[in-house]
C-alpha positions in Angstrom: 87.9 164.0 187.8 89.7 161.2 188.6 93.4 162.7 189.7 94.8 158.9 188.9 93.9 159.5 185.5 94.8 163.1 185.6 97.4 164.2 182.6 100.9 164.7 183.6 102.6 167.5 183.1 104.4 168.2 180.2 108.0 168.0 180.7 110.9 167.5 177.8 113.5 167.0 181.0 113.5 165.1 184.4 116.2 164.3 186.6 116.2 160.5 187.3 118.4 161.5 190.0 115.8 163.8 191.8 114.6 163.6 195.3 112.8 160.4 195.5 114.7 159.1 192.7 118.2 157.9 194.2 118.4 154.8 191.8 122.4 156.4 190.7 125.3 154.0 191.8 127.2 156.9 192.8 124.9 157.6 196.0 126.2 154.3 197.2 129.3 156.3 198.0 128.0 159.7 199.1 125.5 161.1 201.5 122.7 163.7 200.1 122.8 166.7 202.4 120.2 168.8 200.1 120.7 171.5 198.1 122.8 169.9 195.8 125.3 169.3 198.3 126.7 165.5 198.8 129.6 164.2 201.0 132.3 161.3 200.4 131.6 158.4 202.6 135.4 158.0 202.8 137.2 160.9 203.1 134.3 163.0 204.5 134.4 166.0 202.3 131.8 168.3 201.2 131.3 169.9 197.6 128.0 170.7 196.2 127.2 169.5 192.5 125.6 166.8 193.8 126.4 163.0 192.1 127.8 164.5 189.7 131.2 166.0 191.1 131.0 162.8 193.4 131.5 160.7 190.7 134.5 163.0 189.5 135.6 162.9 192.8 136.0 159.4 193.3 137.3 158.7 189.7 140.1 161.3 190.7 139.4 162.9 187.4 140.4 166.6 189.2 137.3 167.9 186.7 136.1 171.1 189.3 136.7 168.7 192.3 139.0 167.8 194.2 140.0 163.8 194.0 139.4 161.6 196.7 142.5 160.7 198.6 140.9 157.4 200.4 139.0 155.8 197.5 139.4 152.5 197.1 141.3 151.2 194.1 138.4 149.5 192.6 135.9 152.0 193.3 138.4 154.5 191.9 138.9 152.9 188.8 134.9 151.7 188.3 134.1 155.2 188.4 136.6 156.5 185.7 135.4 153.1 183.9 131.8 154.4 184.0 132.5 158.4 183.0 134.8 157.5 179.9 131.7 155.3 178.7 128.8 158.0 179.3 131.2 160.7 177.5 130.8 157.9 174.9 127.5 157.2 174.7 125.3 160.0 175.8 123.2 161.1 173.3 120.6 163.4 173.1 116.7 162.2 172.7 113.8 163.7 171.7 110.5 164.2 173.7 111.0 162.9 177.4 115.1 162.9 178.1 116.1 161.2 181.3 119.6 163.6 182.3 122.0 162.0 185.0 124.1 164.7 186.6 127.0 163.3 184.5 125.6 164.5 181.2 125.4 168.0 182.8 127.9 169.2 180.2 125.4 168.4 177.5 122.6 170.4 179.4 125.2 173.6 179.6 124.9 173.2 175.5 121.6 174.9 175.5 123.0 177.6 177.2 126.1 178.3 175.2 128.2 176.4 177.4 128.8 172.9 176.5 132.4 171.7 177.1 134.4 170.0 174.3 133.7 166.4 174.5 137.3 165.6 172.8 138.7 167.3 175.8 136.9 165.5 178.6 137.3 161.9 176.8 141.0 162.4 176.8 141.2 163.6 180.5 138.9 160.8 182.0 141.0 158.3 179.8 144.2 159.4 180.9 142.7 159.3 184.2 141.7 155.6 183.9 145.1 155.1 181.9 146.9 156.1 185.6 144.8 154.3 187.8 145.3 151.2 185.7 149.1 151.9 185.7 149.5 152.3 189.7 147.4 149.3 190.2 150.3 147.2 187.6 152.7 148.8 189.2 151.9 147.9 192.8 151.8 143.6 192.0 154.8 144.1 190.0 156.6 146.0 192.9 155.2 143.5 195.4 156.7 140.6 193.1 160.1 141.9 193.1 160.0 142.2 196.7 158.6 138.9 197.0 161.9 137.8 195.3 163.9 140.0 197.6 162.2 138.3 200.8 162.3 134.5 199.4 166.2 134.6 198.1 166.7 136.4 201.2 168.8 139.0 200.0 169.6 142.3 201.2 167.2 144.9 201.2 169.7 147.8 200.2 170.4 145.8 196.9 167.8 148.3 195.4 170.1 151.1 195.8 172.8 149.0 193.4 172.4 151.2 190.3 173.1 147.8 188.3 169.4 146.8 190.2 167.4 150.3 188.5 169.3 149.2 185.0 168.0 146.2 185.1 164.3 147.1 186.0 165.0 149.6 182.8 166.2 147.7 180.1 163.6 144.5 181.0 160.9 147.3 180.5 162.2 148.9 177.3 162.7 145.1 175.9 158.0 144.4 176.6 155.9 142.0 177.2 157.3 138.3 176.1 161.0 139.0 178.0 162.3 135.4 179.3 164.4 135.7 182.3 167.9 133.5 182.0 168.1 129.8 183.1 169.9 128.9 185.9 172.8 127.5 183.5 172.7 130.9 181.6 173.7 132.5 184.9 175.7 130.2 186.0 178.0 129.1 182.9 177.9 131.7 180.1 176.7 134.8 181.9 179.1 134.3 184.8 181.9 133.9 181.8 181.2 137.1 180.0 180.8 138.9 183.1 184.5 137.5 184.0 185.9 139.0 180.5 184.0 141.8 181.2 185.4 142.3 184.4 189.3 141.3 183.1 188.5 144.5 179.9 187.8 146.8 182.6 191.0 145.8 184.9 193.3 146.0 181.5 191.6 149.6 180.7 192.2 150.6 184.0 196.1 149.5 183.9 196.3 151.4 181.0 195.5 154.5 182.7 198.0 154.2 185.1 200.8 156.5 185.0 203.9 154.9 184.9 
Protein backbone atom coordinates (compact mmCIF):
# COMPACT_ATOMS: atom_id res chain seq x y z
CA UNK A 1 0.00 0.00 0.00
CA UNK A 2 0.90 3.17 -0.86
CA UNK A 3 1.44 5.11 2.82
CA UNK A 4 0.93 8.56 0.71
CA UNK A 5 -2.45 7.50 0.09
CA UNK A 6 -2.80 5.94 3.39
CA UNK A 7 -6.10 7.16 5.45
CA UNK A 8 -5.47 9.47 8.22
CA UNK A 9 -6.41 8.98 11.41
CA UNK A 10 -9.47 9.88 12.68
CA UNK A 11 -9.34 12.74 14.87
CA UNK A 12 -12.44 15.26 15.98
CA UNK A 13 -9.47 17.60 17.66
CA UNK A 14 -5.84 18.88 16.72
CA UNK A 15 -3.86 21.46 18.16
CA UNK A 16 -2.81 23.89 15.42
CA UNK A 17 -0.35 24.96 17.92
CA UNK A 18 1.37 21.47 18.24
CA UNK A 19 4.97 20.74 17.80
CA UNK A 20 5.71 21.39 14.31
CA UNK A 21 2.89 23.71 14.10
CA UNK A 22 4.14 27.11 15.60
CA UNK A 23 2.03 29.31 13.12
CA UNK A 24 0.49 31.25 16.74
CA UNK A 25 1.49 35.09 16.91
CA UNK A 26 2.02 34.68 20.46
CA UNK A 27 5.39 32.40 19.99
CA UNK A 28 6.79 35.51 18.48
CA UNK A 29 7.05 36.63 22.15
CA UNK A 30 7.90 33.43 24.01
CA UNK A 31 10.34 30.65 23.75
CA UNK A 32 9.01 26.84 23.78
CA UNK A 33 10.96 24.92 26.42
CA UNK A 34 8.65 21.66 26.01
CA UNK A 35 6.39 20.21 28.09
CA UNK A 36 4.06 22.82 27.87
CA UNK A 37 6.36 25.18 29.35
CA UNK A 38 7.16 28.71 27.53
CA UNK A 39 9.18 31.77 28.66
CA UNK A 40 8.63 35.71 28.10
CA UNK A 41 11.22 37.01 25.78
CA UNK A 42 11.04 40.21 27.97
CA UNK A 43 10.94 39.73 31.33
CA UNK A 44 12.35 36.14 31.29
CA UNK A 45 9.88 34.30 33.27
CA UNK A 46 8.75 30.76 33.21
CA UNK A 47 5.11 29.32 33.61
CA UNK A 48 3.86 26.33 31.85
CA UNK A 49 0.41 26.47 30.00
CA UNK A 50 2.17 26.99 27.02
CA UNK A 51 0.77 30.11 24.46
CA UNK A 52 -1.85 30.17 26.12
CA UNK A 53 -0.94 31.80 29.63
CA UNK A 54 1.63 33.68 27.45
CA UNK A 55 -0.79 35.45 25.84
CA UNK A 56 -2.49 36.25 29.31
CA UNK A 57 0.61 37.17 30.36
CA UNK A 58 1.47 39.67 28.07
CA UNK A 59 -2.13 41.17 27.85
CA UNK A 60 -1.65 41.60 31.75
CA UNK A 61 -5.07 40.01 32.05
CA UNK A 62 -3.70 38.46 35.75
CA UNK A 63 -6.03 35.25 34.41
CA UNK A 64 -3.68 32.21 36.42
CA UNK A 65 -0.55 34.24 35.36
CA UNK A 66 1.26 36.59 36.43
CA UNK A 67 1.29 39.98 34.04
CA UNK A 68 4.26 40.91 32.43
CA UNK A 69 5.94 43.83 33.96
CA UNK A 70 8.26 44.78 30.64
CA UNK A 71 5.70 44.30 27.84
CA UNK A 72 5.70 46.79 25.52
CA UNK A 73 2.62 49.07 25.40
CA UNK A 74 1.61 47.96 22.01
CA UNK A 75 2.21 44.43 22.42
CA UNK A 76 0.40 44.69 25.68
CA UNK A 77 -2.55 46.16 24.37
CA UNK A 78 -2.59 43.84 20.90
CA UNK A 79 -2.81 40.98 22.93
CA UNK A 80 -5.85 42.04 25.22
CA UNK A 81 -7.11 43.29 21.58
CA UNK A 82 -6.86 39.73 20.31
CA UNK A 83 -8.28 37.64 23.65
CA UNK A 84 -11.51 40.01 23.98
CA UNK A 85 -12.12 39.09 20.18
CA UNK A 86 -11.62 35.11 20.47
CA UNK A 87 -13.90 35.12 23.77
CA UNK A 88 -16.10 36.72 21.04
CA UNK A 89 -15.91 34.64 18.36
CA UNK A 90 -14.98 31.11 19.18
CA UNK A 91 -17.34 28.81 18.37
CA UNK A 92 -17.59 25.33 18.46
CA UNK A 93 -17.49 23.09 14.94
CA UNK A 94 -18.35 19.95 14.08
CA UNK A 95 -16.13 17.11 12.62
CA UNK A 96 -12.39 18.36 12.55
CA UNK A 97 -12.04 21.49 15.22
CA UNK A 98 -8.80 23.35 15.07
CA UNK A 99 -8.31 24.44 19.26
CA UNK A 100 -5.76 27.36 19.86
CA UNK A 101 -4.60 27.23 23.52
CA UNK A 102 -6.77 30.32 24.01
CA UNK A 103 -10.05 28.46 23.66
CA UNK A 104 -8.90 26.10 26.30
CA UNK A 105 -11.83 27.18 28.52
CA UNK A 106 -14.11 25.78 25.92
CA UNK A 107 -12.21 22.31 25.84
CA UNK A 108 -12.57 22.26 29.92
CA UNK A 109 -16.57 22.24 28.89
CA UNK A 110 -16.47 18.65 28.07
CA UNK A 111 -15.13 17.96 31.30
CA UNK A 112 -17.48 19.88 33.44
CA UNK A 113 -15.30 22.75 33.72
CA UNK A 114 -15.91 25.43 31.29
CA UNK A 115 -15.48 29.00 32.85
CA UNK A 116 -18.26 31.61 32.42
CA UNK A 117 -17.68 33.39 29.29
CA UNK A 118 -19.58 36.61 30.77
CA UNK A 119 -16.97 36.62 33.37
CA UNK A 120 -13.83 36.42 31.19
CA UNK A 121 -15.22 39.01 28.53
CA UNK A 122 -15.60 41.59 31.28
CA UNK A 123 -12.15 40.93 32.79
CA UNK A 124 -10.11 41.01 29.38
CA UNK A 125 -12.20 44.24 28.60
CA UNK A 126 -11.55 45.95 31.55
CA UNK A 127 -8.18 44.85 31.00
CA UNK A 128 -7.98 46.52 27.58
CA UNK A 129 -10.24 49.40 29.00
CA UNK A 130 -6.83 50.15 31.48
CA UNK A 131 -4.29 49.75 29.06
CA UNK A 132 -6.10 52.10 26.79
CA UNK A 133 -6.48 54.52 29.73
CA UNK A 134 -2.61 54.62 30.80
CA UNK A 135 -1.55 54.90 27.30
CA UNK A 136 -4.19 58.51 27.23
CA UNK A 137 -2.99 59.28 30.20
CA UNK A 138 0.72 59.28 29.52
CA UNK A 139 0.35 61.98 26.09
CA UNK A 140 -1.93 63.97 28.11
CA UNK A 141 0.60 64.11 31.05
CA UNK A 142 3.47 64.65 28.63
CA UNK A 143 1.36 67.69 27.13
CA UNK A 144 0.92 69.36 30.26
CA UNK A 145 4.46 69.13 30.95
CA UNK A 146 5.16 70.23 27.57
CA UNK A 147 3.35 73.49 28.63
CA UNK A 148 5.23 73.59 31.89
CA UNK A 149 8.73 73.38 29.96
CA UNK A 150 7.64 75.84 26.94
CA UNK A 151 6.08 78.80 29.33
CA UNK A 152 8.91 78.04 31.42
CA UNK A 153 7.17 77.96 34.63
CA UNK A 154 7.94 76.40 37.79
CA UNK A 155 7.97 72.96 38.21
CA UNK A 156 6.41 72.93 41.80
CA UNK A 157 3.32 74.72 40.35
CA UNK A 158 1.76 71.18 40.32
CA UNK A 159 1.69 71.08 44.00
CA UNK A 160 -0.76 74.50 43.81
CA UNK A 161 -3.96 72.82 44.77
CA UNK A 162 -5.64 75.52 42.33
CA UNK A 163 -3.31 73.31 39.50
CA UNK A 164 -5.21 69.59 40.62
CA UNK A 165 -8.74 71.64 40.54
CA UNK A 166 -8.20 72.64 37.45
CA UNK A 167 -7.05 69.25 35.91
CA UNK A 168 -10.56 68.16 37.77
CA UNK A 169 -13.15 70.27 36.67
CA UNK A 170 -11.73 70.34 32.77
CA UNK A 171 -12.19 66.50 33.09
CA UNK A 172 -15.66 66.45 34.64
CA UNK A 173 -16.75 69.25 31.93
CA UNK A 174 -15.50 66.18 28.52
CA UNK A 175 -14.53 66.04 25.42
CA UNK A 176 -15.27 69.56 23.34
CA UNK A 177 -13.87 71.97 26.57
CA UNK A 178 -12.34 75.28 24.87
CA UNK A 179 -9.55 76.72 26.84
CA UNK A 180 -9.97 80.76 27.40
CA UNK A 181 -8.54 83.33 24.90
CA UNK A 182 -5.75 85.29 25.74
CA UNK A 183 -8.31 88.44 26.15
CA UNK A 184 -10.56 86.12 28.42
CA UNK A 185 -7.54 85.86 30.69
CA UNK A 186 -6.39 88.88 30.37
CA UNK A 187 -9.57 91.31 30.61
CA UNK A 188 -12.55 89.56 32.18
CA UNK A 189 -10.98 86.67 33.96
CA UNK A 190 -8.30 88.79 35.55
CA UNK A 191 -11.45 91.17 36.63
CA UNK A 192 -13.56 88.55 38.30
CA UNK A 193 -10.66 87.06 39.83
CA UNK A 194 -9.94 90.81 41.30
CA UNK A 195 -13.63 90.91 42.80
CA UNK A 196 -13.12 87.66 43.78
CA UNK A 197 -10.11 88.42 45.59
CA UNK A 198 -11.69 92.01 47.11
CA UNK A 199 -15.03 89.42 48.56
CA UNK A 200 -12.61 87.30 50.25
CA UNK A 201 -10.49 90.48 51.85
CA UNK A 202 -14.10 92.10 52.99
CA UNK A 203 -15.07 88.39 54.52
CA UNK A 204 -11.98 88.28 56.08
CA UNK A 205 -12.37 91.93 57.80
CA UNK A 206 -15.46 90.89 58.91
CA UNK A 207 -13.96 88.21 60.98
CA UNK A 208 -11.79 90.36 62.73
CA UNK A 209 -12.36 91.01 66.22
CA UNK A 210 -12.64 94.38 66.98
Amino acid sequence: MNINSAPLPTTKRMRKNASGARTDVGWEHGIDLGNRRVKCKYCNSEFSGNVYRLKHHLARTSNNVAPCPQVPEHVSLQFATLLEEISLTAKKKKGVFLIDEDEETYEKNDRGNLQNCATKKGKVQNTLNSIYKKGEREKVCQQIARFFYTSAIPFNCVNNPEFHKMVEMIGEFGRGFKPPSYHEIRVPLLQKEVDYTKSLLEDYKKEEPN
